[in-house]
Structure formats: C-alpha cells, structure tokens
N, C-alpha and C positions, 0 to 999 in steps of 0.2 A: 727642422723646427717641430714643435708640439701644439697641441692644440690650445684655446685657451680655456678655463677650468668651463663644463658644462654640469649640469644632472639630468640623467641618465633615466629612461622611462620606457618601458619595454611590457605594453600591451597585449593584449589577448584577442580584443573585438575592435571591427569597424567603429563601432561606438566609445570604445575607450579610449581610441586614439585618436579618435575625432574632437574629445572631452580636452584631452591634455593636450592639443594643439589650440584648441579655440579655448582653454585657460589661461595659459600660461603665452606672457609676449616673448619674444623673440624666440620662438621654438619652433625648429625644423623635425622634420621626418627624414627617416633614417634608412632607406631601400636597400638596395645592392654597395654602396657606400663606393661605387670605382668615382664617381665625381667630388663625392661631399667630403669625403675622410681627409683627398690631399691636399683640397680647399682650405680646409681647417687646420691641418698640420702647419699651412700656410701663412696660416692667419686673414685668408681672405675671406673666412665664413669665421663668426665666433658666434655662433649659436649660444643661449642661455639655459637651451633646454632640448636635448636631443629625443624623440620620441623613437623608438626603433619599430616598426613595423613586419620584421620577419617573423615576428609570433603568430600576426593576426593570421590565419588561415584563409579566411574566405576571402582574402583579397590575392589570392592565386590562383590558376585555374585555365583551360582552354575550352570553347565551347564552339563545336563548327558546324553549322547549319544555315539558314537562309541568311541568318548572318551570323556574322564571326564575334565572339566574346573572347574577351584577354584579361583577366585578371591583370592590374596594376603590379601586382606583385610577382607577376609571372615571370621568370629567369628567361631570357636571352637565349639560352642554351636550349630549353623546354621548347620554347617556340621553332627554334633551330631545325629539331630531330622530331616534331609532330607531323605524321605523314598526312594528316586529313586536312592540317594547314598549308602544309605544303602540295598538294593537289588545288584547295581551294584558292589560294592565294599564294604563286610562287614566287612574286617578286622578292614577299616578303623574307624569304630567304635567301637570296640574292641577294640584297641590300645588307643583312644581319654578319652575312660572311662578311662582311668589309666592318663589321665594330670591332673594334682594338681588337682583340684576341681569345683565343679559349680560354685562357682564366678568367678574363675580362667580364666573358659571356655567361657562363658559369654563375656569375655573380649578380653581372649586372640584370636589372627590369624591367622591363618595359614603359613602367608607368615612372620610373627615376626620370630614362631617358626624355621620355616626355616633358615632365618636370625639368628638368633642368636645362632643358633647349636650348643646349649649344649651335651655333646658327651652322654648322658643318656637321651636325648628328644627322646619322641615317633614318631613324625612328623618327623624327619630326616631320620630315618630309615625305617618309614614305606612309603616313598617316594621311597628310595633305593632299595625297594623292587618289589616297582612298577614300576620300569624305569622311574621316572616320569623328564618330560621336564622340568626348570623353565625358561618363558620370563622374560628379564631385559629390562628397556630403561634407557637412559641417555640425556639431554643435550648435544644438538650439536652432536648427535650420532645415528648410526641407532640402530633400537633395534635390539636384539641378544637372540639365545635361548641356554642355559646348560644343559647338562645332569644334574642328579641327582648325580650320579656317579662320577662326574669331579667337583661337585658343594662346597664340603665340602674338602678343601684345608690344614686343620690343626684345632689345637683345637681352637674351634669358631671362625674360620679365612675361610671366602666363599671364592667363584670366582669371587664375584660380583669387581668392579674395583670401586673406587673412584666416586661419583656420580653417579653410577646407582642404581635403584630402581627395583626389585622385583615386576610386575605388575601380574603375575597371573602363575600357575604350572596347567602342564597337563600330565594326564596318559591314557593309555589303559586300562581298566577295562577286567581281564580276562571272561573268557565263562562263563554261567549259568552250575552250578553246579560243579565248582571247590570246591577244599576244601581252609580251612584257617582258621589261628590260632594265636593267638597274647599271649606271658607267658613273666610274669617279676618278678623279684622278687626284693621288697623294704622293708624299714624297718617298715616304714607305709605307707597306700593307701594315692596315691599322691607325696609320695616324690617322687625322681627320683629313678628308679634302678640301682642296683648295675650291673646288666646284665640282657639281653630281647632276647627275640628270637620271629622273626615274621615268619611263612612259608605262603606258595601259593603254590596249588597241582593239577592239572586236570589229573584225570585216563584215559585211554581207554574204549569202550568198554569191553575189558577183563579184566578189572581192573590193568593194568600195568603203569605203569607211563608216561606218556605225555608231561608234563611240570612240573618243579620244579623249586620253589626260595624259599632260605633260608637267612637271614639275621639276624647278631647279634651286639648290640650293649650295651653301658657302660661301655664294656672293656676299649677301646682306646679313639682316638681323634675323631675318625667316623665311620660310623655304616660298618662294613664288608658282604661281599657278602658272601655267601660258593660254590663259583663258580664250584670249584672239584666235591664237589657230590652234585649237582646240573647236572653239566654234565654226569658222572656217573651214574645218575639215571635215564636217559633219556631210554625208553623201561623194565626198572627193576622193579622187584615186590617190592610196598611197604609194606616189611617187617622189622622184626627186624634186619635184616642185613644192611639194607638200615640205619634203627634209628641208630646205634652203629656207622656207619663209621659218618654220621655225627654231633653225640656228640664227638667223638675225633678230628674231625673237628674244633669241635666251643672252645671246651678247648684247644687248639693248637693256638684261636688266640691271638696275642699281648697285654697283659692289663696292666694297669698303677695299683702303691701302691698307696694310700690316708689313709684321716681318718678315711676313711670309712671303707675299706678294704683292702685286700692286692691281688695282682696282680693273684698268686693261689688259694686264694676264688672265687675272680669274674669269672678265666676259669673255674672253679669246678661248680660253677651256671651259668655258660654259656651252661654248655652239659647238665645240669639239664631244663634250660627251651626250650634249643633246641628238649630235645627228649618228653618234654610234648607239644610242641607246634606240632610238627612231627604227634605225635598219633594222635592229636586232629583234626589237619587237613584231615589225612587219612581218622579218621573215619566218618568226613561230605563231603569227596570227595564219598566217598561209600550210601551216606545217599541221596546223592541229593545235597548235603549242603543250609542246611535250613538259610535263610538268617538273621535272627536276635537272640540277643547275650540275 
C-alpha cells in the first residue's frame, strides 16, 4: 500500500518546526522514519502534514559529562559507537544492540524511539531506568521538561501535548563501577520482545547494595519500575534472596494476551530475564564493571 496524499515540510530550526507543527492540525514529525513511513504505507497513520526534522541540526548531538545529553535527533548508530557514552552508561548499548538492525539503527533516533513508545522498545524503558528528563518545546510556548516516568501515558500515547516536539533527553549516568545488565527475549534478533529486564546496581565497599533499579518491559502499555525491591534492597546482600523476591516481582506485573503470547508467558519470561539480568549485573558490580558488551 501507499500512503495517503500528505504535504511535505522540511525545516531548518527548532523553531521552524516547532511553528509548523503547532500550525498546522494533524501534522506529525518526521525522524528516522523506521516506525512512521510503514504505519503510513499502512494506512495506520495519515498524517496531513508531514514536518521532517533531519535538516534541523541542533536537534542532534551527544554530550557526556555529570550528565548525559542526547539530542532527539541523534541516530541509534551514533550512540551505538560513542566511546565516552559507552564508558558512562553501558547498558545503553547493550540494550541498542537488541533494536531491529544496523540499517534499522542507522536510521533510526533516539527521540523517534521515544516518541513513538512501542510498549516492547528498548529505548523507553531503558530511559525509565535511568530517570531520564525529556525537554519539549512548542510554538508560542515556553519549553518544558518530563520525567521519563510521567512521559509514557498509555500504549504509544506520550505526555507530549499537541505541537510540541521532543528536542533532546537527559540522564545522570551512575558512578564508575556500578553493575548493569540488559535480557530479552524474542523470537528472532531484532524483533521486539516478548519481555526485557534491564537492572543498574552500585555495591558498597562491603559488597552490600547501594543503589538499585530494576525495570521491565513488553508486558504492558510501559515499561514498569520494580520500585518495592528496589527499595528493599537498599543495604541488602545481593543474594539469591534478593534475585527470587524480584522475579516474583516482575511475573506479578500486569501483561497484555496478543498473537504473540499470552499474558502468563510474558510474566513467566519476565522473571526469566529479570533474574538473568540481576546475576549479570551483580556479577560486574563485583568485577569493577568492565564497560563494554
């Protein structure tokens, strides 16, 4: 199939495409295009007004320091092969290796992904795990910054309002030498999974627990925190005790049937990749956590 007739708007500045999106109704933005193009070919998106976003420049970009900056417009790929991001924050390539493919990544954004919050994207949830900010601006508006956590509203439904754009997300990148672990399982590399589990671990000195975040996602509409033990584990040995309470955790959370699977499969590989992502992180919080995958 083809798309249905749209017109075509291909910007220069944050501001100009900020104008022709809070102009113009029914008008989407136009990123790395691996979600929107096939939608439309589809007919499941008929946009009236396509704005394309690859001109605007400054909505690209990586920036690694006390905290991390991501231009919205930053390629998959870019972020992939950044060594300073990948020292600071290695999940996040870990996670990236499991989006569709090298042309896929190539292409696709960061700030697409986001946007477009398929409840089995890597990027939503390994956002959510990071606490990560996203800045919006709009048209005749001031700009405004989201959690990560408030930003994912229903299945592929944001926080973003009517005319605002997605300019760039930002996170704290934990301490040198935390652990971290990204597990999914699919039915082939690339596709989406059926359930993922990402953790973040910083021990003590004594090897007792410091900091933990757990997130699981594919189940639902968005990616879930395991905030309980998460708190829980705060001064606890990371033991098997520790892994077991949050596999019953993560198979506890809410999942949807499809054609894929059924709602009992997905929590069943939910505590599946929660307690291999668990070990895996333990055991490079203990190691130093050697930064590349």
């Amino acid at each position: 199939m083809k798309p249905a007739p749209f017109a075509y708007h291909d910007p220069t500045t944050i501001a100009g495409a900020a104008e022709l999106l809070g102009r113009f109704d029914n008008a989407r933005p136009l990123a790395g295009g691996q979600s929107l193009v096939p939608m439309m070919n589809f007919r499941l998106a008929m946009p009236d007004h396509i704005v394309d976003l690859n001109g605007v420049a400054e909505l690209a970009g990586i920036t690694v320091g006390e905290t991390v900056s991501l231009g919205a417009m930053t390629r998959q790929r870019d972020i992939e092969f950044h060594q300073g991001l990948a020292e600071a924050c290695p999940i996040l390539r870990e996670a990236l290796l499991q989006v569709g493919h090298r042309q896929t990544r190539n292409r696709g954004t960061i700030g697409g992904s986001l946007c477009h919050l398929d409840p089995a994207a890597e990027m939503p949830a390994v956002m959510t795990l990071l606490d990560a900010t996203l800045h919006a601006a709009a048209w005749n508006k001031l700009p405004r910054q989201i959690s990560m956590r408030d930003f994912a509203v229903d299945f592929m439904d944001s926080a973003l309002e009517p005319g605002e754009l997605l300019t760039r997300v930002e996170f704290a990148p934990w301490a040198p030498g935390h652990g971290w672990a990204w597990r999914e399982f699919a039915r082939r590399h690339g596709d989406f999974a059926l359930a993922a589990a990402g953790v973040l671990v910083a021990l003590t000195p004594r090897g007792d627990i410091d900091r933990l975040a757990i997130v699981i996602s594919g189940l639902g509409p968005r990616p879930v925190r395991l905030t309980s033990v998460e708190t829980a584990a705060a001064g606890a040995k990371a033991n098997d005790a520790l892994v077991a309470a949050a596999v019953a955790a993560a198979s506890r959370v809410s999942a949807q049937d499809d054609i894929h699977a059924s709602a009992a499969y997905r929590q069943r590989i939910a505590g599946v990749m929660a307690e291999r992502a668990l070990r895996a992180a333990f055991e490079r919080a203990r190691a130093g956590s050697p930064a590349h995958v």
